[in-house]
N, C-alpha and C positions, 0 to 999 in steps of 0.2 A: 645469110644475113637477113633479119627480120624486115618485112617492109612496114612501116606506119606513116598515121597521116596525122594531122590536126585537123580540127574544122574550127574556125572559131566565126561565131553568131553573135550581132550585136544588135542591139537596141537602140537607135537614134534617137535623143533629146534633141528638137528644136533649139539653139544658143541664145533665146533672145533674151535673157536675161543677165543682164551686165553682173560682173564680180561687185562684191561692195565688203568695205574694208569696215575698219574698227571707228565706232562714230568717235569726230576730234571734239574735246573738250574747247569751248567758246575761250578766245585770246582774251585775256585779261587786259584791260585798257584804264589808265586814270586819269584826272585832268588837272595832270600833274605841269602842262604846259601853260595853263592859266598863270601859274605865280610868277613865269619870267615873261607873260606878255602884260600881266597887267595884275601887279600885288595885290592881294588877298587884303580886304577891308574889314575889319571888329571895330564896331560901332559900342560903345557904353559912354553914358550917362550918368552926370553925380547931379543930384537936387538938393539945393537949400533953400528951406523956408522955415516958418513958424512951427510948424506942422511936423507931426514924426517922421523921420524917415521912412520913403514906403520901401517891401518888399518888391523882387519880378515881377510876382503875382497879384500887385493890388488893381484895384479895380482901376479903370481910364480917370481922366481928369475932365473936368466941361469945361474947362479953362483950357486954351490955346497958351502955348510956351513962348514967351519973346526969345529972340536968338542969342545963344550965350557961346563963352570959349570954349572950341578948339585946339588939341596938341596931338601929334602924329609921331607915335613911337615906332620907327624900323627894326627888321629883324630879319637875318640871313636863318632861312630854314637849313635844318641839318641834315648831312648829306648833300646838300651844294653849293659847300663852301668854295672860292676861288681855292686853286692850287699852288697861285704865286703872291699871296696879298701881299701890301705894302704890307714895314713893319714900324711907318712912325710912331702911330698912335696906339702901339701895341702895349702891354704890361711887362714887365721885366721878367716876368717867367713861364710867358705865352708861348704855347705849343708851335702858335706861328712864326714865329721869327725865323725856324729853323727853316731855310729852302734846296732843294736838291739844286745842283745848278751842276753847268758843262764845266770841266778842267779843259788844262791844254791839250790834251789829246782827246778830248771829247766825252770820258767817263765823267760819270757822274759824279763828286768828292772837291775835298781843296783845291789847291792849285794840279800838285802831282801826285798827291796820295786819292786813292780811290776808296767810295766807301761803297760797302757789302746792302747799306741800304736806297734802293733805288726811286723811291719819289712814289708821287702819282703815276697810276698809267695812260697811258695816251697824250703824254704830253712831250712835245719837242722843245729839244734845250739848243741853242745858236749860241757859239763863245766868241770873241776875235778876241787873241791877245798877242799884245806885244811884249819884247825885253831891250835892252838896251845896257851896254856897260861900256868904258873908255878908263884903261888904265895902262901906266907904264912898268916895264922890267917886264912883261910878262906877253907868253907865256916864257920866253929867256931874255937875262940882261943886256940892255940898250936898246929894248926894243917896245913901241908903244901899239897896242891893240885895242879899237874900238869893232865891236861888234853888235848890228842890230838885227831885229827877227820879227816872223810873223807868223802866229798859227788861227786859219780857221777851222773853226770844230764844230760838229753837229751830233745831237745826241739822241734816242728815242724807245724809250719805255714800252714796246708794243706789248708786252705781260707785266703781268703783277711781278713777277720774278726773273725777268727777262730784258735785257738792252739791248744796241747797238749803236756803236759810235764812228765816226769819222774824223780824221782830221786830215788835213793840206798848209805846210810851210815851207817857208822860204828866208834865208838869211844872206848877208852880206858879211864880212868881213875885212877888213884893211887891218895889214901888219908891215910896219916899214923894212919888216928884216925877211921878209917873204917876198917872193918871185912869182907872178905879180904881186904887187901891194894887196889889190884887191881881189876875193875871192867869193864867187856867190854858188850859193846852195840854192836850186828851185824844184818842187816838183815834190819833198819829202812826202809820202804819204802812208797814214797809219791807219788800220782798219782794224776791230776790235767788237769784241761781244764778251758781257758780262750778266752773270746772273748773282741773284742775292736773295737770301730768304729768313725771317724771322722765327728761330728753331724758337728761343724763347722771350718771356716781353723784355725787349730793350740791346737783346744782342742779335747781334744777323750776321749771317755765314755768306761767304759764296766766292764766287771767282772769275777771274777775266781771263783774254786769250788777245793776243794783239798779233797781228802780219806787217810785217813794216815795210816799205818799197822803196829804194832810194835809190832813185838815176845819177850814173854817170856825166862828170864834165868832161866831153872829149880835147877841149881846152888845154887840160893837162893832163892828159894821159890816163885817162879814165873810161872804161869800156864799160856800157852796157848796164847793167842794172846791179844792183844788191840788196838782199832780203834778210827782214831781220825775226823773230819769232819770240813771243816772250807768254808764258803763261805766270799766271801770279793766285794764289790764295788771298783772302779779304777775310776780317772781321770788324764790323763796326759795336760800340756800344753808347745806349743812350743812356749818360749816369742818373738823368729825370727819373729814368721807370724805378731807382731804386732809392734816390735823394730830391724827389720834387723840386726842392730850396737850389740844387746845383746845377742851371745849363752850363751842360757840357757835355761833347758830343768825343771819345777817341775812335781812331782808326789804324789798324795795321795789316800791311800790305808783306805779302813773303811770295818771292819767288825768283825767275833766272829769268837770262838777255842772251837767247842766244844768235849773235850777231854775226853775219857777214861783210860788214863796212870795210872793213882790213881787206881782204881779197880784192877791194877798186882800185887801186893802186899795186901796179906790178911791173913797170919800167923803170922805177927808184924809191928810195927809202925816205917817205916822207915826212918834213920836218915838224918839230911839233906845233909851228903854226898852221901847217897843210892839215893835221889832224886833228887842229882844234876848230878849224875855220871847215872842213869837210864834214867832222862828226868821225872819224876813224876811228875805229876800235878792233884790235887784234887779237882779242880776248873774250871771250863769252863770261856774264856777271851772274851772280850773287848778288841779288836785289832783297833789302830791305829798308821797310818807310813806315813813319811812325809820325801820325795827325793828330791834331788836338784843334776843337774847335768851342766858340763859348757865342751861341745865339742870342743876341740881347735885341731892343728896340735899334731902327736905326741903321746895325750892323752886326757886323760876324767876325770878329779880330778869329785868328786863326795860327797856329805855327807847326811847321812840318821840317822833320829830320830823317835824313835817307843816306844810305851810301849802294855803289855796287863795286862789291870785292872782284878782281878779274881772277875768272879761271884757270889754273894753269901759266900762270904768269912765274915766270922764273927768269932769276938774272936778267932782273929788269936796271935799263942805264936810264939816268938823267943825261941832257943837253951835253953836258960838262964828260960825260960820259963815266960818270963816277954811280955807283953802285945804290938803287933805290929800291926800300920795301913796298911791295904791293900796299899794304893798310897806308902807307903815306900818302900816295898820289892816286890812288882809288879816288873817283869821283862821288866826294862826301861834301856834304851841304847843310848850310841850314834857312829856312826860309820863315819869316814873318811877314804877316798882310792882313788884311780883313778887305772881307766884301761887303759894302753899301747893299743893304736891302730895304729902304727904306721906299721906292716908287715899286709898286706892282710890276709884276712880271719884268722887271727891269733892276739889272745889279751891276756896280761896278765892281772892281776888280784892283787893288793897289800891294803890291808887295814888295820887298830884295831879300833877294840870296846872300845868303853870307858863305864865302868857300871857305872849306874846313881844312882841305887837302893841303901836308906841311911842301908837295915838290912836285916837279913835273917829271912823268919817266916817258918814256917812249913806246909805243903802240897804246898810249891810252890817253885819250884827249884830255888836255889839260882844264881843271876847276879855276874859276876865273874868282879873284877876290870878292868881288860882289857883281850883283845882276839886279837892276832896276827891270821889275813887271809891271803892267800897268795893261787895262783889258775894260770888256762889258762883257754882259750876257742877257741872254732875253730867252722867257719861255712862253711858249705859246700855245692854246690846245685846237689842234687839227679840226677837229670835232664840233668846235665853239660852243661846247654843254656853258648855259650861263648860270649865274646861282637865280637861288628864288628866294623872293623877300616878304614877308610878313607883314601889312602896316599897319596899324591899331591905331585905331582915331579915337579919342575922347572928347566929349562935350561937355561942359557944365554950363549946366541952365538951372537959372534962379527962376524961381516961379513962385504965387504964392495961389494954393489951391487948396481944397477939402478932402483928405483920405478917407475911401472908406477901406479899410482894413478887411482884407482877405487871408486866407491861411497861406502860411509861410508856403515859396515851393521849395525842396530840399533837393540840392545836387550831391554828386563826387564825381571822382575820375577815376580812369584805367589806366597804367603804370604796367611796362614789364620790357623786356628785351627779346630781340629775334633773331633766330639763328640761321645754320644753315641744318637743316635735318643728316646732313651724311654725316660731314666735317665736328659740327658743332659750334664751329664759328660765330661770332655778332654778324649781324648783316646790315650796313649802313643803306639809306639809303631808300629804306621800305614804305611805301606808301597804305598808309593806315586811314580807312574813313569809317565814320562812324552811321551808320546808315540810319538816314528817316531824321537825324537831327539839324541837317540845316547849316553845321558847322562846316568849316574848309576843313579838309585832311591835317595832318600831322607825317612827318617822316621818321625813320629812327636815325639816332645817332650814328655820325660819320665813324667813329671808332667803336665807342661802347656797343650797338644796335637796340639801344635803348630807347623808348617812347614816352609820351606823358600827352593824353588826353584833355582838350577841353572840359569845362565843368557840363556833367548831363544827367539827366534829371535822374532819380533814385530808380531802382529796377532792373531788368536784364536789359542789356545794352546789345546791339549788335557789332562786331567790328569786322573789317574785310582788311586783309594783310596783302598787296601785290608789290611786287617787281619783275623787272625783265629778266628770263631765264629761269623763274621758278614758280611751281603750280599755285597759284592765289589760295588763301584761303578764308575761310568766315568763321570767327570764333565769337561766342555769349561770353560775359562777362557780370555779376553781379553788383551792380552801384549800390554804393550803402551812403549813407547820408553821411558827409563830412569826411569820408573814408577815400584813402586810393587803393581800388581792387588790384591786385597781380596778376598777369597776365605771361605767362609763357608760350612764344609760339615757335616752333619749328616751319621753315616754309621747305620743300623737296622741289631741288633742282629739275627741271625739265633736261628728258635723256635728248642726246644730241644724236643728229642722223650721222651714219655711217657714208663715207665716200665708198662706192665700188665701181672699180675698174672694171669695164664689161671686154673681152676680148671674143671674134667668134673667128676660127680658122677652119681647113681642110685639107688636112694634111700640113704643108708648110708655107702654102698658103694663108694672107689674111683677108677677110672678108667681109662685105659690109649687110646686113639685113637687121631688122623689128625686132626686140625684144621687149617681151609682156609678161609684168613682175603681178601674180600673185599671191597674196600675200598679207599682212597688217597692213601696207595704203599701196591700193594696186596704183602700177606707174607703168607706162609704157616710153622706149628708148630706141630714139635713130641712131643704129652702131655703123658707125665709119671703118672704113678698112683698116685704119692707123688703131683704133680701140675708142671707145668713148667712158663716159664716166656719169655718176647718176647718184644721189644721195636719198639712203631710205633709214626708216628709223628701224632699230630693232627688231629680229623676229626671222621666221620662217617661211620662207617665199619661193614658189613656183616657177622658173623663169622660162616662159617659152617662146621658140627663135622662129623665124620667118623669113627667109633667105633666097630669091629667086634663084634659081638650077639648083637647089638645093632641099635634102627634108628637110619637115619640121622637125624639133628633137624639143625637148621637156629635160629642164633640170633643176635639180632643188638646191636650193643655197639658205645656209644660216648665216645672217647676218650679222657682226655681233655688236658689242654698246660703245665699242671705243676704236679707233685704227683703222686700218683700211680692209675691204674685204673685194679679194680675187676672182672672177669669172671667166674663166675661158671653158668656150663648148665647141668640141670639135664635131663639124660636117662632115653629111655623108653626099655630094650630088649626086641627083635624082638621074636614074639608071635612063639609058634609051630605050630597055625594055620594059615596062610596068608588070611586076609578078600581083599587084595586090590592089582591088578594083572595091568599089564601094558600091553595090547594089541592091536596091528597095533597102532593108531591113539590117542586113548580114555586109561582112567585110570578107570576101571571096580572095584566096592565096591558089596562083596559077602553078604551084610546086609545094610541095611537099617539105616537111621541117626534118631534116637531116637530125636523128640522130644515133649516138655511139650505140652497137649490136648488145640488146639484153637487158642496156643502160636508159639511165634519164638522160645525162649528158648531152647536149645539142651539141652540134656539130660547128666548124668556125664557117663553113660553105652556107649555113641558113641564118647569117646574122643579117646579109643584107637585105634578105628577105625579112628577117624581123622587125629591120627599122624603116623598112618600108610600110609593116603597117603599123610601128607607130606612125610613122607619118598621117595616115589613113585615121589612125582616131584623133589623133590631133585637128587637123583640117574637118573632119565630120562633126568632132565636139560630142562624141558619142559617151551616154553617161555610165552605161552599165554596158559590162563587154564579157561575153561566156567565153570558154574556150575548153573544146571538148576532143577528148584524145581519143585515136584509136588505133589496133594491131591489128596484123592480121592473124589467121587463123591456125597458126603453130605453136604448141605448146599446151600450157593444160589453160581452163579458161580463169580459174581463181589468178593464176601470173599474169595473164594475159589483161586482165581487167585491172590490177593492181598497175603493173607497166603504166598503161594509159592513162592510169591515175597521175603516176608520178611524172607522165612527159608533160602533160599539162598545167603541173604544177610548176615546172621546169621553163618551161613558154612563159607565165605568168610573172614567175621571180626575173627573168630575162623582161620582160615591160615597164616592171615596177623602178627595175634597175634605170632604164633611160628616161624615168620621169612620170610616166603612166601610175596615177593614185591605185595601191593597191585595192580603197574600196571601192573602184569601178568594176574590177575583175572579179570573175570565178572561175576553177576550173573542175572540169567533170571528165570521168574516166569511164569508156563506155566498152572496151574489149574489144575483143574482136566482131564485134557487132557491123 
């Protein structure tokens, strides 16, 4: 067997110079908070006298102005419009009339049809509604059924494309032909998430998921809970985007019920006032619903038709026990109402059902001839973003003075829309100032991302484009006299940091010590034994650990632009024997590098010696590290010098491997020298 050795020699750099990362571009700021502490004031001026009308530019007057009328024009800047305005004083074919608002179970839509499109984001919707109906012969003859009910619902847009709902009710029933008369339902609760998206203008796709929870009355023989599960497709359309002249809004809802309510009863065969006063259904449904809504000043009249065919329904009996078709006594409906939107963020709610269904059968709660609804709803924004108002003061002052007539000064404006650089989107919202003239900002439209500039003087204009989330930018413009310049600007989204999960173990062990990210923006991290978590942007980084009874160890991570990115780096504790000492200049190894006979191959017995001295240049911070091979003296000397070559290079790819930058290292093959 060949004996060889390594030597490897280093060069100690002094650490005291700290990493430094990528310089951060200055945070864009505007004082866009000014317009909702205290509206933006345009001061102009009209003169009458004998005398010609002056130009901006005529010369002062030696004459003092007596004090003349005042009128103060308002005006909601675009992009912060309210989310819920009233809609009394609105126009008959205003975009606002139309309001998202909570349904009975908390989606967003009419009363029980859901619509695909979901509101503004960040805003919570509150519903309470009740129903009420009192009729005789029903659900079977001689017998009279009053039933009343209560649903709270909470709804919340936390994405552009994204919901979550809730609701909680409770109903009563009395039927003189039931045992007891009276029968209460408490507890019902429906949980729900819905998404929706605008593939193109005026129609939206998307769909919802609901889990239903309905307790047991041990009362009468009812155990335990039941679960109900229902997913649903959505399409809403808005006929504005393609008939301006028609509000009107349709919705339809397609999907299945599939219900466990039938399973809570299992000690007898309950009648069909137990099942209509419990909610029982022994059937999983075939749901479809169809909405129609017409936005006007004032209000929202609205009318919805649905049925759910039951599944699997065969040799279904009525009361009478005579023979009934599923499509008969399927619970089908029809419902008309409108909702008051006339006070801000504040709507009522008035509707009845009309029951379609011609018979009652059994396992399928019976449709009640009609159902008085009646409700509120209120939305609110968490956030409290308020709008910003614009106020333009005018004065006319009569005067009578001397002109002297100076040359005309000549204005225009800038005109154009802003996007989103990736998407291409409009982007509402955007704060536009015109730099050096003294005017207030301007924003782009709430939908279009369209802008329109104050009048400024002839010439190259400067403009700065910011919002939150994307790199500002400063674009020239040519003013031409009487002209509005075009302006297209793209703004580029600022990249968002990566969450990584850091884990450091030892074997099956977990562990807690330092991690020090270099990298695009060095960051250092206290990891808990449990794991910790730490958020970096983009890019390529150095992570190295610090671990008491443990080495250091170097590991490199690409981090990437989106999702989550994984760290775990396994320890090695530091041995009770120390094979690898750090003295004057050099990193001195008290053994020898094992490796295969003839071979480069290291051996797996000198791995712990190798990450001992990584450890050793980690801790030293040593910047340039030689590492120089040799054999001994069997063999001819051209193999024997080549060998040495390639174990050294073999040591090398082995440090690079644990973290160690390969341009620190070199390595040199010196033979049997």
């Amino acid at each position: 067997m060949n004996r060889s050795r390594i030597a490897l020699l280093v060069a100690l750099v002094a650490a005291s110079l700290p990493l430094s990362g990528l310089a951060q571009a200055p945070e864009a700021k505007t004082e866009w908070s000014t317009f909702t502490a205290a509206p933006a004031i345009r001061e102009t001026s009209a003169v009458s006298d004998e005398a010609p009308a002056a130009s901006p530019a005529t010369a002062p007057a030696t004459q003092s102005a007596p004090a003349g009328r005042s009128s103060l024009k308002e005006s909601v800047l675009p992009g912060s419009e309210p989310h819920s305005p009233g809609t009394w004083d609105k126009r008959l074919l205003a975009p606002e009339n139309h309001r998202a608002m909570s349904g009975l179970n908390g989606a967003t839509g009419l009363l029980r049809v859901s619509s695909a499109d979901l509101g503004p984001r960040g805003v919570v919707r509150l519903s309470l509604v009740g129903e009420y109906y009192s009729t005789e012969d029903f659900p079977v003859l001689g017998a009279r059924n009053t039933r009343t009910s209560g649903t709270l619902a909470v709804d919340y847009a936390f994405l552009d494309f994204l919901e979550a709902f809730l609701s909680y009710s409770v109903s009563a029933n009395t039927n003189n032909k039931s045992s007891p008369p009276l029968m209460q339902s408490q507890g019902d609760v429906v949980l729900g998430l819905k998404g929706g998206y605008e593939v193109v203008r005026g129609l939206s796709l998307g769909g919802d998921l609901r889990l239903g929870l309905f307790p047991g009355v041990g009362a009468q023989d009812l155990r335990g809970y039941a679960f109900g599960f229902s997913p649903r497709l959505l399409a809403s359309y808005d006929v504005r985007s393609l008939a301006p002249s028609v509000p009107l809004l349709a919705h339809l809802n397609f999907g299945v019920a599939l219900d466990g309510t039938g399973d809570l009863v299992t000690a007898h065969e309950p009648t069909p006032a137990e099942e209509l006063a419990l909610g029982l259904h022994r059937h999983d449904r075939l749901l479809f619903a169809l909405g129609l809504e017409t936005p006007l000043p004032y209000a929202t009249p609205f009318v919805e038709w649905g049925f759910g065919y039951p599944l699997g329904a065969k040799d279904l009996l009525g009361p009478d026990l005579q023979p009934v078709s599923a499509a008969s006594s399927m619970p089908h409906q029809l419902t008309i109402g409108a909702k008051v939107t006339a006070v801000r963020d504040l709507a009522l709610l008035a509707a009845v059902d009309i029951g379609l269904a011609r018979y009652v059968a059994k396992g399928i709660p019976a449709t009640s001839p009609y159902n008085l609804v009646f409700g509120l709803s209120y939305n609110f924004d968490p956030a409290a973003r308020g709008e910003a108002r614009l106020v333009e003061k005018t004065t006319v002052v009569e005067k009578r003075v001397e002109i002297a007539t100076a040359p005309p000064s000549y204005t225009g404006k800038v005109a154009g829309m802003v996007v989103d650089a990736k998407t291409g989107k409009p982007l509402p919202g955007v704060i536009v100032e015109m730099a050096g003239s003294g005017l207030p900002p301007v924003a782009s439209a709430a939908q279009s991302g369209k802008f329109l500039s104050f009048d400024l003087p002839a010439g190259k204009a400067q403009l700065t484009f910011a919002r939150d989330g994307y790199k500002p930018a400063v674009l020239e413009a040519q003013v031409e006299v009487g002209k509005v310049a075009a302006l297209q600007v793209a703004l580029l989204p600022l990249a968002k940091d990566t969450k990584v999960k850091v884990a450091l173990v030892s074997g099956k062990k977990k562990v807690a010590g330092k991690v020090a990210f270099a990298g695009p923006r060095p960051a250092e991290l206290q990891v808990v034994a449990a794991g910790s978590e730490i958020e970096l942007p983009k890019g390529r980084y150095l992570a190295t650990v610090d671990a008491e009874g443990f080495l250091s160890k170097i590991k490199e991570l690409e981090v990437p632009e989106d999702g989550v990115a994984i760290l775990e780096i396994d320890l090695s504790p530091i041995p009770k024997r120390r094979l690898v000492v750090v003295k004057d200049d050099r990193i001195q190894i008290k053994q020898q590098v094992h490796f295969a006979v003839g071979k480069a191959a290291i051996l797996g017995d000198s791995h712990q010696l190798l990450d001992q001295v990584v450890d050793a240049i980690v801790r030293s911070n040593a910047k340039k590290i030689r590492i120089e091979g040799h054999t001994d003296n069997r063999g001819g000397k051209a193999r024997n010098l080549k060998l040495s070559k390639e174990r050294a290079e073999s040591v090398v790819e082995y440090l690079v491997k644990n973290g160690i930058e390969a341009s620190r290292l070199s390595a040199e093959g010196h033979g049997d020298a």
